[in-house]
C-alpha positions in Angstrom: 49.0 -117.9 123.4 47.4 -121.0 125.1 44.4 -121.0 127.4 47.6 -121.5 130.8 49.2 -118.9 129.5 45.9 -116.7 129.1 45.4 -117.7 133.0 48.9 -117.2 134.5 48.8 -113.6 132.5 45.3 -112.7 134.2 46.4 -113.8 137.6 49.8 -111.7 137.3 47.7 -109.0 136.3 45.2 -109.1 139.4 48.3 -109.6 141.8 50.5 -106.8 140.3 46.8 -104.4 140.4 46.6 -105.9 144.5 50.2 -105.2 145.1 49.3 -101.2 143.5 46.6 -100.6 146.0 48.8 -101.6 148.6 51.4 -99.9 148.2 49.3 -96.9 147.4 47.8 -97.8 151.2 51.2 -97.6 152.3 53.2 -95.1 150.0 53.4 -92.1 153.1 55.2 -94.8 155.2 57.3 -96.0 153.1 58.4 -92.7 152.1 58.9 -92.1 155.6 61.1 -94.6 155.7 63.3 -93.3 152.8 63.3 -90.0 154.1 64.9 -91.4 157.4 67.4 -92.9 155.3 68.6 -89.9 153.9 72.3 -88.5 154.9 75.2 -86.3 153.1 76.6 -89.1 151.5 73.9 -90.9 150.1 72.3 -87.5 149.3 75.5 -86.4 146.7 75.1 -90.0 145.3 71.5 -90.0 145.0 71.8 -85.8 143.5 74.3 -87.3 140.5 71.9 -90.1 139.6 69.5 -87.6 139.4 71.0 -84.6 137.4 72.4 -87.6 135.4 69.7 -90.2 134.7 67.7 -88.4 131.5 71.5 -88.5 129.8 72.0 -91.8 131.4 68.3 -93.4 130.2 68.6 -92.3 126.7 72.2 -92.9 125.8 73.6 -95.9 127.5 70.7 -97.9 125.4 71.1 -96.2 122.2 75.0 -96.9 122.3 73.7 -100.4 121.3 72.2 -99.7 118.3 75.1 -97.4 117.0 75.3 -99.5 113.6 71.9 -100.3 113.7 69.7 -97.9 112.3 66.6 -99.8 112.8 66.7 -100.9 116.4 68.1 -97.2 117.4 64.5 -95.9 115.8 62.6 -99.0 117.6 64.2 -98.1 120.4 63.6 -94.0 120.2 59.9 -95.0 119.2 59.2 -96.9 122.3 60.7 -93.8 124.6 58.5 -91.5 123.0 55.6 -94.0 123.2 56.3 -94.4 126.7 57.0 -90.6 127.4 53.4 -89.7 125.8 51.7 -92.5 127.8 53.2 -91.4 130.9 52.1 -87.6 130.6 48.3 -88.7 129.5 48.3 -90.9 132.4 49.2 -88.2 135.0 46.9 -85.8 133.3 43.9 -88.6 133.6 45.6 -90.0 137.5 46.3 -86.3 138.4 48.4 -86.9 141.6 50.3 -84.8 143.2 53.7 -85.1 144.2 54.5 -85.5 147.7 57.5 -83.4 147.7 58.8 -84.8 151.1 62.0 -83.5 152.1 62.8 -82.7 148.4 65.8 -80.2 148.2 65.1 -77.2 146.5 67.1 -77.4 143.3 65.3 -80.5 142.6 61.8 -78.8 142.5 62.1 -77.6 139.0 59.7 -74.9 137.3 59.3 -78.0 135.0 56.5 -79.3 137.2 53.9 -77.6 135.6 50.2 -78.0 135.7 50.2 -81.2 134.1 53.7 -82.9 135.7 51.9 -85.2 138.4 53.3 -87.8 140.2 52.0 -90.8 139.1 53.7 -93.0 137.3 57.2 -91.7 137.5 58.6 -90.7 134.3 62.0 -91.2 135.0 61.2 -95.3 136.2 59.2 -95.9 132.7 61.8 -94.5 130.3 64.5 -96.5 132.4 62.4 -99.7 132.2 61.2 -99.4 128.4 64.8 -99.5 127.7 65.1 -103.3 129.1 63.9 -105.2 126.3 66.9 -103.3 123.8 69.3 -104.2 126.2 72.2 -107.2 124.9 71.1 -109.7 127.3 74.1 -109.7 129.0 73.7 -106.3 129.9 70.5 -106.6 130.9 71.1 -107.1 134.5 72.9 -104.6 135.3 70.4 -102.5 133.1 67.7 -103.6 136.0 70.3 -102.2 138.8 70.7 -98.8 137.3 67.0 -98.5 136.4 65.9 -99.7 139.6 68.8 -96.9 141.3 67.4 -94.1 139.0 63.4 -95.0 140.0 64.9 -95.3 143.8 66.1 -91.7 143.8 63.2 -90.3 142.6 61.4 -91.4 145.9 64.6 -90.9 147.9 64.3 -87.4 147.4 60.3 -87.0 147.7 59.5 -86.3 144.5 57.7 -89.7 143.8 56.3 -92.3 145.8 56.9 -96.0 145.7 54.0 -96.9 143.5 54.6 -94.2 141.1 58.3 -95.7 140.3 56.8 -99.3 140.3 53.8 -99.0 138.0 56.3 -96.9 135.9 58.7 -99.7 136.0 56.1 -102.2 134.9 54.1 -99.4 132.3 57.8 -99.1 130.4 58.7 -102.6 130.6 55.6 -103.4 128.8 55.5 -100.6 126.6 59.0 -101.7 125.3 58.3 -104.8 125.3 55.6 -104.5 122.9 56.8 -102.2 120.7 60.6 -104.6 120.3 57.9 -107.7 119.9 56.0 -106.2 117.2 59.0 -104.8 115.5 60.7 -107.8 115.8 58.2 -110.2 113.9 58.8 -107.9 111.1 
């Protein structure tokens, strides 16, 4: 890596930590704001992306590597990296959920002592699975993941920055591990 790239990858860093703290400022309003979104409709869409996304996250990415041993256990490797990440993070962040409007059979017994809010779970696995993705699928990869982080603040149970810094935590979890794996 050269000395620009170096500098562009700093000053990403510092706007993406700036754009955090604001949202973090602003994460009751704009949950507000997705509450008074919320309808029946939207709400039976929103509850099927939810009971569906772990299935969803896990399989439609692994159906790519179905004759390819190697890049199914890269792949598995960096959803288990990002999973343990995620849970030490909380444990370290130790936010709570906002659990704004959440319907009740969404407010599982799951969300023990140590199931915080931030980073959202759900938005790393989704994002860690971009960089497996055929590049062709990769868009509309980014449209499901971003639909599956969505509903997790939809429905209360994260806020904004938890999905987006577990968006960008995945994304760069993944994309390390597939890097690394793919020099070898």
């Amino acid at each position: 890596m050269n000395q620009k790239e170096r500098i562009r990858g700093f000053f990403a860093a510092v706007l993406m930590i700036l754009a955090l703290i604001l949202l973090i400022i602003y994460d009751p309003l704009v949950l507000g704001l997705f509450g008074a979104l919320r309808n029946s409709m939207l709400d039976k869409i929103m509850l099927y992306v939810a009971y569906s996304s772990i299935a969803v996250m896990i399989i439609v990415p692994s159906l790519f590597y179905l004759k390819k041993i190697k890049g199914l256990v890269i792949l598995w490797a960096s959803f288990a990296a990002v999973w343990l990440s995620t849970v030490l993070i909380k444990i370290v962040i130790h936010r709570p959920r906002p659990f704004f409007n959440t319907p009740a059979a969404l407010i599982s017994t799951s969300y023990s002592s140590w199931d915080f809010s931030f980073p959202s779970n759900h938005a790393t696995i989704a994002f860690a699975a971009i960089p497996f993705i055929p590049k062709r699928w990769k868009i509309p990869w980014v449209i499901i993941a971003s639909i599956i982080a969505l509903s997790r603040v939809y429905f209360g149970l994260h806020y904004l920055s938890d999905v987006l810094a577990g968006a960008v935590i995945g994304f760069g979890i993944g994309y390390l591990i597939k890097k690394k794996f793919d020099k070898k």
